[in-house]
C-alpha positions as CSV (number, residue, x, y, z in Angstrom):
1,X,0.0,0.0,0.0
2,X,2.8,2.8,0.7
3,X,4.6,1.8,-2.3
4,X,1.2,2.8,-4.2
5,X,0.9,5.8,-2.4
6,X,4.7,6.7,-3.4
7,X,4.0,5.8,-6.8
8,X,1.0,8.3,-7.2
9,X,2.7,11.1,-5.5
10,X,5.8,10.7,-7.8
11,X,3.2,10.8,-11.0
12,X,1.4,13.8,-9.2
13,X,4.9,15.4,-8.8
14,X,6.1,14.5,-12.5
15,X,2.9,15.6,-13.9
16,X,2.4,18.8,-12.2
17,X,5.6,19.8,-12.9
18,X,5.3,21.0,-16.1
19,X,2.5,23.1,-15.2
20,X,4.3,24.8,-12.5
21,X,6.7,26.0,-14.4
22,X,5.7,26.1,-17.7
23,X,7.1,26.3,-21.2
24,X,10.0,28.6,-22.2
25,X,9.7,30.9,-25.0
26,X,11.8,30.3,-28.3
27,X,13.5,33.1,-30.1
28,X,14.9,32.9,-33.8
29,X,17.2,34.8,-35.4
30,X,18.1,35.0,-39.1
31,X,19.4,37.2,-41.5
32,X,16.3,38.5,-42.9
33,X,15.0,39.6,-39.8
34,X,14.5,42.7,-37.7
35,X,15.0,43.3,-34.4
36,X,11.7,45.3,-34.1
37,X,9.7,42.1,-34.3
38,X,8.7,39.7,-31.8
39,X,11.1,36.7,-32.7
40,X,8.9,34.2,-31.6
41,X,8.4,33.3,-35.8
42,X,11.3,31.3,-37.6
43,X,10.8,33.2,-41.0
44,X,8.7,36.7,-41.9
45,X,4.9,36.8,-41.9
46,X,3.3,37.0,-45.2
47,X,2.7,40.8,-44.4
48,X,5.8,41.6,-43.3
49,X,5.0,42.5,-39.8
50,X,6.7,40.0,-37.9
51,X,9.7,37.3,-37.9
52,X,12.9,36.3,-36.1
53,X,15.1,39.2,-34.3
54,X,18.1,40.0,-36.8
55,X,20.6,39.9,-34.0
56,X,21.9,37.6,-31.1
57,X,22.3,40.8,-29.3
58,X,18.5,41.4,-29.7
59,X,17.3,37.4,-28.9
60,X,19.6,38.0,-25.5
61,X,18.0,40.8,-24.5
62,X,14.9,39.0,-24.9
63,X,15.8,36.3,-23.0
64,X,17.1,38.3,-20.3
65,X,13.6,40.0,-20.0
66,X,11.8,36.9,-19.5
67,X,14.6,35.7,-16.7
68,X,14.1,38.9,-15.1
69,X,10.4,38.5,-14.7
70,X,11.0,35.0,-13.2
71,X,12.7,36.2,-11.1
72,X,16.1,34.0,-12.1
């Protein structure tokens, strides 16, 4: 019986977990892009108004903003 018990916790753990802390955001960058844009899109939108950063400098700033408001 407690090795059921352990087993549901550790699903309830495993399962949860994901949840908790939820998915992390992907940035692109390519040489077509702009570093006005959102970078959450691996190539330009059809109408041009948004696509991957054109700079690393740009996709670490970005990243940096969402650390920050982790708090990590």
């Amino acid at each position: 019986m407690m090795y059921l018990r352990w087993m549901i916790f550790l699903a309830l753990v495993i399962a949860g977990g994901g949840v908790a802390w939820g998915e992390s955001p992907v940035y692109f960058v390519a040489t077509n892009g702009n570093d006005a844009w959102s970078g959450t899109q691996p190539a330009p939108t059809a109408d041009g108004q948004d696509g991957p950063f054109a700079t690393l400098h740009r996709a670490q700033e970005a990243v940096r903003a969402v650390q920050g408001c982790k708090g990590t």
